[in-house]
N, C-alpha and C positions, 0 to 999 in steps of 0.2 A: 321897587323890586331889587334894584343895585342896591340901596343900601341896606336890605336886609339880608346880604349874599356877605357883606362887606363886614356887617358884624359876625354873621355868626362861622367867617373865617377868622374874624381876631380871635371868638371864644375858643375857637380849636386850638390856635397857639399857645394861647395863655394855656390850656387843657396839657399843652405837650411840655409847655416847659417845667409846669407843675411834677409831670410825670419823670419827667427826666431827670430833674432837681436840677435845671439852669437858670435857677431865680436865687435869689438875695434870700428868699424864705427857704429855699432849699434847704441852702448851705448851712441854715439853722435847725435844721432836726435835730433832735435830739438833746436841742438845748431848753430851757425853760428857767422862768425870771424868780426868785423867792419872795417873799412881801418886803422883804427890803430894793428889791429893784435888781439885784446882782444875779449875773448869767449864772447857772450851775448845769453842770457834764447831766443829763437824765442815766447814760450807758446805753443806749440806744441808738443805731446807726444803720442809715440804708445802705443796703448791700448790693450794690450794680456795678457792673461793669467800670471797673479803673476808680473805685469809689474808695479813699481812706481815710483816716484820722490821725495817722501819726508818722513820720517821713524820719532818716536817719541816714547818717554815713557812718558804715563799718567794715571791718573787715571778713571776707566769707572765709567760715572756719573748712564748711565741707557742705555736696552738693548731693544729697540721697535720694537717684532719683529712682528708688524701688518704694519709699513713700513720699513722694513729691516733697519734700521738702529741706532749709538752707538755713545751716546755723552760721550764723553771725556772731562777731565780739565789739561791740563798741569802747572804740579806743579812749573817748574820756569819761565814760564812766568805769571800766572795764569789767563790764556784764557781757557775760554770752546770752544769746537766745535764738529760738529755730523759730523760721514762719513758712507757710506751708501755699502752697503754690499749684494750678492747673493751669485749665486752658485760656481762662479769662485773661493770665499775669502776662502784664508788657514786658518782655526781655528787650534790652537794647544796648549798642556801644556807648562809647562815649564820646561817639559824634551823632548821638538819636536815630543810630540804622538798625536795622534788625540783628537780634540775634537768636540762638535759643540754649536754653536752660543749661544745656551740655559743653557748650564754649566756656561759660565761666568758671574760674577754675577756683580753688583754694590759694588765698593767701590775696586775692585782686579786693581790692576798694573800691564798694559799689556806696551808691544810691538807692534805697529804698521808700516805698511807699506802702505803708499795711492798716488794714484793721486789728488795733492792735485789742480789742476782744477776742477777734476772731481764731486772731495769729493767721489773718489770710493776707498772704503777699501780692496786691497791686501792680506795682512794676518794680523792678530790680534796672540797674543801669550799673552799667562802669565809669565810674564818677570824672567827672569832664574836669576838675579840679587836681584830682591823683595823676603823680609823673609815677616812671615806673626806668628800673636799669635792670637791664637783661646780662647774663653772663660776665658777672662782676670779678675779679681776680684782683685788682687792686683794693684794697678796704679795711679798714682798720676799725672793729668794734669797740675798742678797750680808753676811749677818748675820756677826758677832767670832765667830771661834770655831768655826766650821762651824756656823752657825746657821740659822735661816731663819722669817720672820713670817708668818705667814697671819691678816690681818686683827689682832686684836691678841696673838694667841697666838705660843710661840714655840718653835720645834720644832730639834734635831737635825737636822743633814743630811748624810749620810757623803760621802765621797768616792766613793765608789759606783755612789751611790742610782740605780734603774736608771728612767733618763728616756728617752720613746717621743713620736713622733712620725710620722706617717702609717707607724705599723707599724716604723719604724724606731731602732735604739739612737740615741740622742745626747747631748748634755751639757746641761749647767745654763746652761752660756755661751752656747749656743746660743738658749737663750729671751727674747726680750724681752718689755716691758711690756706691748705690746698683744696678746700671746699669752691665751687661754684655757685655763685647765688646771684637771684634775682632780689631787687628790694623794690619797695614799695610804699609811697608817703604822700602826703600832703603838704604844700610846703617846706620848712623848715623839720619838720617831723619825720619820723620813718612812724611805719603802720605795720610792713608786712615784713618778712626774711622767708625765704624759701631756698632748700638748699637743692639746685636743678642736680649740681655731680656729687658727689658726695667722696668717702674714702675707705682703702682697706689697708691691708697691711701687707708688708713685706719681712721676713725672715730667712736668713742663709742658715743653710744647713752643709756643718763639712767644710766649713770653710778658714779653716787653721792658713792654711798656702795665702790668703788673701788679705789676711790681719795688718791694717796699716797701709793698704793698697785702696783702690777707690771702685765705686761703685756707681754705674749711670744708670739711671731709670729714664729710658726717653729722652726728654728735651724739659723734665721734669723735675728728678731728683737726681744730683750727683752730688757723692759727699765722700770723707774716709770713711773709710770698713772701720769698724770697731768690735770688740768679743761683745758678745749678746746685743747685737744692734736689732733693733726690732722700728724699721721703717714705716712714715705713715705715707702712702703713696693716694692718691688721686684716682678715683674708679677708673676704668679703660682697661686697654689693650699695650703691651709694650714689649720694647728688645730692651734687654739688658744685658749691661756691659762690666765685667768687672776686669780690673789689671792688677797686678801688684807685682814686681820686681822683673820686668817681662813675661811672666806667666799671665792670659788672658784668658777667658773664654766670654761666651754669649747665648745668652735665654731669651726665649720667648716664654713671656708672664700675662696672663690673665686676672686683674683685680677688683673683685666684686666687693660691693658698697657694702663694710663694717665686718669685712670675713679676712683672714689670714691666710697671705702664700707661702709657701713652705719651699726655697727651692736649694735644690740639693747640688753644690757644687763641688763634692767627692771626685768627678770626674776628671777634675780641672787639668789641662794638658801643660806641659813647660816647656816651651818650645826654647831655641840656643837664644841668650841674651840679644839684641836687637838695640840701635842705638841710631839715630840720628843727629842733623849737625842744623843749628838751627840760627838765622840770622838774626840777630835784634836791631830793631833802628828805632833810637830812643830820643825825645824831644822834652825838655834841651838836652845837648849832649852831655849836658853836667852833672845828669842823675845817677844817683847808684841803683845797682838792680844787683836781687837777692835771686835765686831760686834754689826752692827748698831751703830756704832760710841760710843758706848758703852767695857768700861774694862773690860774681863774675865776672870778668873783663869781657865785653862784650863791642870790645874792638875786632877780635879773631870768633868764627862761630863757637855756640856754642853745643858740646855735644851732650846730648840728654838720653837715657834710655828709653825705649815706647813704652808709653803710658802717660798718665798725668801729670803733671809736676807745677808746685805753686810758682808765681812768678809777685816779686814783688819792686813798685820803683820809688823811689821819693828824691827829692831836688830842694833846694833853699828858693823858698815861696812859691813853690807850686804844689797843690794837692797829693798827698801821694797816691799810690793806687794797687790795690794785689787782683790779680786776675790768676785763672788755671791756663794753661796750656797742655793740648793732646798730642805727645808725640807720635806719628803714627807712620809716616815716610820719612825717606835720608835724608833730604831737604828742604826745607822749606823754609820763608823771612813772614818774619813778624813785624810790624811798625806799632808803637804805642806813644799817645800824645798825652804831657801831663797837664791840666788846667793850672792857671794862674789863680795863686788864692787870691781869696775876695771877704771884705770885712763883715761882709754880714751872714756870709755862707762861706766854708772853708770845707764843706763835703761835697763840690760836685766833680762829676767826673766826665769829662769829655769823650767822645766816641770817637774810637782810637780804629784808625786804618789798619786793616786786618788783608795782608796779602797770603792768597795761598791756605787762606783757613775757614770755616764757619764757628758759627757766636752758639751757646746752649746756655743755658738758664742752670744755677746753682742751688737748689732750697735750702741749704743747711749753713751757708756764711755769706754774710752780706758786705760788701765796699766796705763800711767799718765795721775791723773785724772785730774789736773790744768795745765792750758799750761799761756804763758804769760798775763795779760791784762793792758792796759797803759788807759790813761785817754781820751785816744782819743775815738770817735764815728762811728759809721753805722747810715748811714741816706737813708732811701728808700723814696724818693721821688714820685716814679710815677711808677704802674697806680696809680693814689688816690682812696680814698675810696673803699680799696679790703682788706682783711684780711691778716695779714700777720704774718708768723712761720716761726720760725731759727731754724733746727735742729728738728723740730718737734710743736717746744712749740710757743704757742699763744703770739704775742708782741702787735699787737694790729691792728687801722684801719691805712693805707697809707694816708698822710706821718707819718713813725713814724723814731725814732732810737732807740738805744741800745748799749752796750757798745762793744767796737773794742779787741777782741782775736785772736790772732794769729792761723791762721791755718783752713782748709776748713769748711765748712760750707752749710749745707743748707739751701737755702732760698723757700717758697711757698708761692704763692699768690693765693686768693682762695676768688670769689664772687661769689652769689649765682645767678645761670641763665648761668655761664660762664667757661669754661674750666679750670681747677686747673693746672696751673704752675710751676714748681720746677727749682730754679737754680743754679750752685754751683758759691760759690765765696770763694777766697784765699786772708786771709789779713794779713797783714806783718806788723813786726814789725818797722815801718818807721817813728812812732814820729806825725801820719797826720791823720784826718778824712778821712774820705770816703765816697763818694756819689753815689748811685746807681737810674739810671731810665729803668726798665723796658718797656718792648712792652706791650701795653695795651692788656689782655685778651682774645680770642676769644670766640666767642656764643655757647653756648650750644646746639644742634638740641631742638624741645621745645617737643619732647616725651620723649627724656631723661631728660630735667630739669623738666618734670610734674611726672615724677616716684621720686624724692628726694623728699619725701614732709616732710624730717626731717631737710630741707636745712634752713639755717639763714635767713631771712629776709635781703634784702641789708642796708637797714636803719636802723637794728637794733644798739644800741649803746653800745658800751662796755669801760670797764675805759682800758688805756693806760696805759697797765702794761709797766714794764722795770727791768723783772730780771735778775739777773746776770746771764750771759753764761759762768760762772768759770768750771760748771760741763756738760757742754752740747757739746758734737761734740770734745774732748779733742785730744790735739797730742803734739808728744813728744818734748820738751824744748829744746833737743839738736840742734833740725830740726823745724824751725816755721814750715815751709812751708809743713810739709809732712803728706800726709793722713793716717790716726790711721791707725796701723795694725790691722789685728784680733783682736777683742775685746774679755774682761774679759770671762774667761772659764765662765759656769753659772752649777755648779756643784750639780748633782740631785741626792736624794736617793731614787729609784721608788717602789723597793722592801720591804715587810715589814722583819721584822728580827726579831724573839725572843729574847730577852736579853742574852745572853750566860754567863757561869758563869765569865770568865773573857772574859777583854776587847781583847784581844788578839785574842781571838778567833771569834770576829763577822767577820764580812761582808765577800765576794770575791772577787777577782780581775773580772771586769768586762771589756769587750771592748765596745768603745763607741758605 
């Protein structure tokens, strides 16, 4: 009696594994032998639960889940395709915990598992293999070789590589400096780009009084005012600061991702010139020091009117160095320390004691402020007839050129009625012109081009300037190719200070 209990509990199993497909025969549906002996595909495949045929690592293009389903790009073959997904598909991290459908975002590298007749998706995962860098601001696309820098590392970058942007495909040339982005690879490799911030534009309006005076966006952009400057600022919220010869004033700006501010500084007040007295203490004491490209004695203070003003130091073997200063109270001491050059690097610049001040970030000139220029040319042929800024500054109508400097670059293309474009370009040092043709512009909706009404006329004419980009968009000489680091401190004195009887005794150590 047990042992008739005893088989026909094995036949039940063998019955279940059968069913389930956890046998060796299983795993072989669908396949079948030809008179030569060799496996071949029938196309035939059981369809249960967590069951596939074909497994992949790609990148998710987008996640529709109004028809359940996830287009993908496979990075080496570079084919897209969509697989379609319910209640069956395992969603998981990529530490195998749960997740669901609605977590995984565009642009992350997963792991899949599908029927690939079906186009039905099994499981999806966030591949345990992919690193990922969040809120990147250091990173140089424009690398020999299809390369590309994240901070100091240095990664592969295909022609490919699938980069997004409010939900949408775009290019690499599409991103500038002041973008935010997350990246995303495999090893050696990038996979994904996603631009988290994105950028708009900045334009003064009325601003004759300000011509050759300076302009701060934040802790973001500060540079000189120039005629027809058209800024690429960083989406956000900001106070804006502009000076020029003691006259000041300050805005508050709102800038939305790929749209143009307009702001209007007809108002601008002039209050009585304003002049403070400002200490140097300079290391070693053998360096000369420029400000405003002007010689100082910087034994007695020295007195500077409010506002910004360049400061430059250099010494016999030590690094030089230009940084800004914000004149902004009667008194205040500065310390600056030069680094000792060094044979294998002669660009670095030491972090120089700052009493009585705070540090801002410059976008428009970097530590070195000349990078290579050869005789060669940029020529923007196409769209035609659009306005066109390097860096910022107005070159003139398409087609125009300018002169070829090593090292990135922003370009904007800007007509009136029509979407403003930004795109970065990297030019090397190679002996060769360069020719660029752009996508011609897209339309404006025409309720957003009827609120510009400080927008240029498209016909309007302007002379075909072509100044030098020796000090525009700079980077370091060692490295054509690499994007300025952090730019010049811009160092403010906000505080006022009574005169103290000696100098020793002004200012405080202050945190930025």
């Amino acid at each position: 009696m047990h042992g008739r209990i005893s088989q026909a509990a094995a036949v039940i199993v063998v019955l279940a594994l059968l069913i389930t497909g956890c046998t060796s025969q299983a795993s072989s549906i669908g396949m079948a032998k030809d008179k030569a002996g060799k496996v071949v595909d029938t196309g035939f495949t059981v369809s249960t639960v967590g069951s596939y045929d074909s497994a992949d690592t790609a990148v998710v293009m987008s996640v529709d889940q109004q028809n359940n389903s996830v287009t993908l790009m496979n990075m080496d073959a570079g084919r897209q395709y969509t697989l379609y997904y319910d209640g069956t598909t395992y969603v998981k991290d990529k530490y195998d915990g749960p997740m669901t459908i609605s977590q995984v975002r565009a642009g992350d590298v997963v792991d899949v598992n599908f029927l690939k007749g079906k186009r039905q998706l099994a499981s999806i995962q966030l591949s345990p293999k992919a690193w990922i860098y969040d809120n990147v601001e250091n990173y140089d696309l424009g690398g020999i070789n299809k390369t590309a820098n994240i901070g100091s590392k240095t990664y592969s970058l295909p022609e490919d590589v699938v980069v997004l942007s409010d939900g949408k495909r775009t290019e690499v040339m599409d991103i500038v400096t002041q973008d935010l982005l997350s990246i995303r690879g495999i090893d050696h490799k990038i996979y994904s780009i996603n631009v988290e911030k994105g950028h708009g534009y900045l334009r003064l309006k009325n601003d004759q009084a300000l011509i050759g005076g300076w302009i701060e966006v934040g802790n973001t952009v500060i540079r000189e005012i120039t005629e027809d400057m058209l800024l690429v600022v960083p989406e956000g919220s900001y106070q804006v600061f502009l000076s020029n010869n003691g006259a000041s004033c300050t805005k508050d700006i709102i800038v939305e991702r790929d749209k143009e501010v307009v702001l209007d500084v007809g108002d601008l007040e002039v209050p009585q010139d304003k002049t403070g007295r400002i200490v140097l203490s300079v290391t070693p004491d053998t360096a000369k020091v420029k400000i405003d490209n002007r010689t100082v004695d910087i034994s007695n203070p020295v007195e500077l009117t409010y506002g910004i003003h360049q400061i430059y130091l250099e010494a016999e073997g030590y690094d030089s160095l230009r940084k800004y200063i914000q004149v902004g109270s009667e008194y205040a001491k500065i310390s600056f320390t030069l680094e000792k050059k060094k044979e294998d690097d002669s660009s670095s610049i030491s972090q120089n004691s700052i009493e009585d001040t705070k540090s801002k970030e410059d976008s428009s000139v970097s530590d070195n402020t000349l990078n290579s220029t050869s005789g060669n040319k940029v020529y923007i042929d196409a769209p035609k007839n659009v306005e066109v800024y390097v860096d910022g500054n107005y070159r003139g109508i398409s087609p125009v050129s300018f002169k070829k400097v090593t090292g990135s670059h922003t370009v904007t293309l800007r007509k009136s009625g029509y979407k403003t474009k930004s795109y970065t370009i990297y030019l090397y040092n190679d002996g060769e012109d360069i020719t660029y043709s752009f996508s011609d512009l897209e339309k404006e909706d025409s309720s957003v081009s009827n609120n510009k009404n400080n927008s240029k006329s498209e016909n309007s004419t302007r002379e075909d300037k072509e100044p030098d980009l020796d000090v525009v968009g700079t980077v370091s000489g060692n490295n054509p190719i690499k994007v300025p680091d952090p730019i010049d401190e811009v160092i403010t004195d906000e505080e006022e200070t009574k005169e103290p009887e000696t100098p020793d005794e002004a200012g405080s150590d202050k945190e930025p």
